[in-house]
C-alpha positions as CSV (number, residue, x, y, z in Angstrom):
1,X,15.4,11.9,-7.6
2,X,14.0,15.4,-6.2
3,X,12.1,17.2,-8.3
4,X,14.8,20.4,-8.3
5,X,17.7,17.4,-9.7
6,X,15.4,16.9,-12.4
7,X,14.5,20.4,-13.6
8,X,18.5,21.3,-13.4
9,X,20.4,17.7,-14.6
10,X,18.0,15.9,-16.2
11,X,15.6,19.0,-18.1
12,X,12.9,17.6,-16.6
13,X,9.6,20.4,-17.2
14,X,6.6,20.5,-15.5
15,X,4.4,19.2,-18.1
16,X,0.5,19.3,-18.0
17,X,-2.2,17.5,-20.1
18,X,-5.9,17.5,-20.4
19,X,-7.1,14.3,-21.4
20,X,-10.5,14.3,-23.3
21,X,-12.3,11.3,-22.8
22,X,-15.3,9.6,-23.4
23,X,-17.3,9.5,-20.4
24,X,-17.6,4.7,-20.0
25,X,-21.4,4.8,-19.3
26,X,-22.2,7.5,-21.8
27,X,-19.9,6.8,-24.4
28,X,-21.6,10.5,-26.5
29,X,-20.0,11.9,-23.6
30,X,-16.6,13.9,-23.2
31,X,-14.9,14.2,-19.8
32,X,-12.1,15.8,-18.7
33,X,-8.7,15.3,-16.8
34,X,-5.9,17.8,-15.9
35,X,-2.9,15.9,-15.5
36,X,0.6,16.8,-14.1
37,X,4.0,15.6,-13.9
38,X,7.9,16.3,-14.8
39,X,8.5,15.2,-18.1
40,X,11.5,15.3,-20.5
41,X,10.0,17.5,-23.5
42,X,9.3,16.5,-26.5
43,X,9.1,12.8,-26.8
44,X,7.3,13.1,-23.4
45,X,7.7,9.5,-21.4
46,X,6.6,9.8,-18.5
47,X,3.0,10.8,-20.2
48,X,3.3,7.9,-22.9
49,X,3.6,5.7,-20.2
50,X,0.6,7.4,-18.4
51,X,-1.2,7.1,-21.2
52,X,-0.3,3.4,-21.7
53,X,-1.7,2.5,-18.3
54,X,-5.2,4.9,-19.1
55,X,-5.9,2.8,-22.5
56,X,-4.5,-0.8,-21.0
57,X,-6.6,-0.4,-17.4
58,X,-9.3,2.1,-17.6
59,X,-12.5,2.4,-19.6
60,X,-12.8,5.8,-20.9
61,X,-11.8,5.7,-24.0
62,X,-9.3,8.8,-25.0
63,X,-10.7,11.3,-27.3
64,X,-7.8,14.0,-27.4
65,X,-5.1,14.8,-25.2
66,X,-3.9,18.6,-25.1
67,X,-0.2,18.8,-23.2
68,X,1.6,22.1,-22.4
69,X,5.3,22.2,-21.0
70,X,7.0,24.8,-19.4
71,X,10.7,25.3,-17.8
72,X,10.7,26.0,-14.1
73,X,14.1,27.3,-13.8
74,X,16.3,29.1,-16.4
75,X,19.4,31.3,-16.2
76,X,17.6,34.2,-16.4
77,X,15.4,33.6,-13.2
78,X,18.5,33.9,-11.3
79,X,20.2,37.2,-10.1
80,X,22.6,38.4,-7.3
81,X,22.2,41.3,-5.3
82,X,25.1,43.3,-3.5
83,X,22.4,43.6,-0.6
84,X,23.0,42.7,3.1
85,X,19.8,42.9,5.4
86,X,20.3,42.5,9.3
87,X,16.8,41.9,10.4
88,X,16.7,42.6,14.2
């Protein structure tokens, strides 16, 4: 599904997290990861499942995760003009 189907029938949001870490070598460590998807807000799946995968197949151990979400397009983004341009 495009991403503009989502936004409009599904209220998708363009959802974005920072994942704190715990760097594997140097485990006193914390390291950082922006990450960004459409997401349904606020049960968030798409970033559970993200999450899943981190814990199950990665070895940086999560230390926080910080998630904003945000509403491309609402109705009051949208306006009509009684403007005609001829560009010649």
């Amino acid at each position: 599904m495009a991403n503009f189907e989502k936004q409009i029938i599904k209220d998708y949001r363009l959802t974005t997290a920072e994942i704190i870490y715990h760097m594997p070598d140097y485990p006193d460590f914390l390291q950082s990861y922006i990450w960004q998807e459409y997401d349904i807000s606020p049960k968030f799946p798409v970033l559970h499942n993200f999450l899943t995968f981190w814990g199950r197949e990665l070895d940086g151990k999560v230390h926080s995760v910080y998630v904003a979400s945000k509403k491309l397009i609402t109705s009051g983004d949208t306006k009509f003009y009684n403007h005609e341009l001829t560009l010649q």
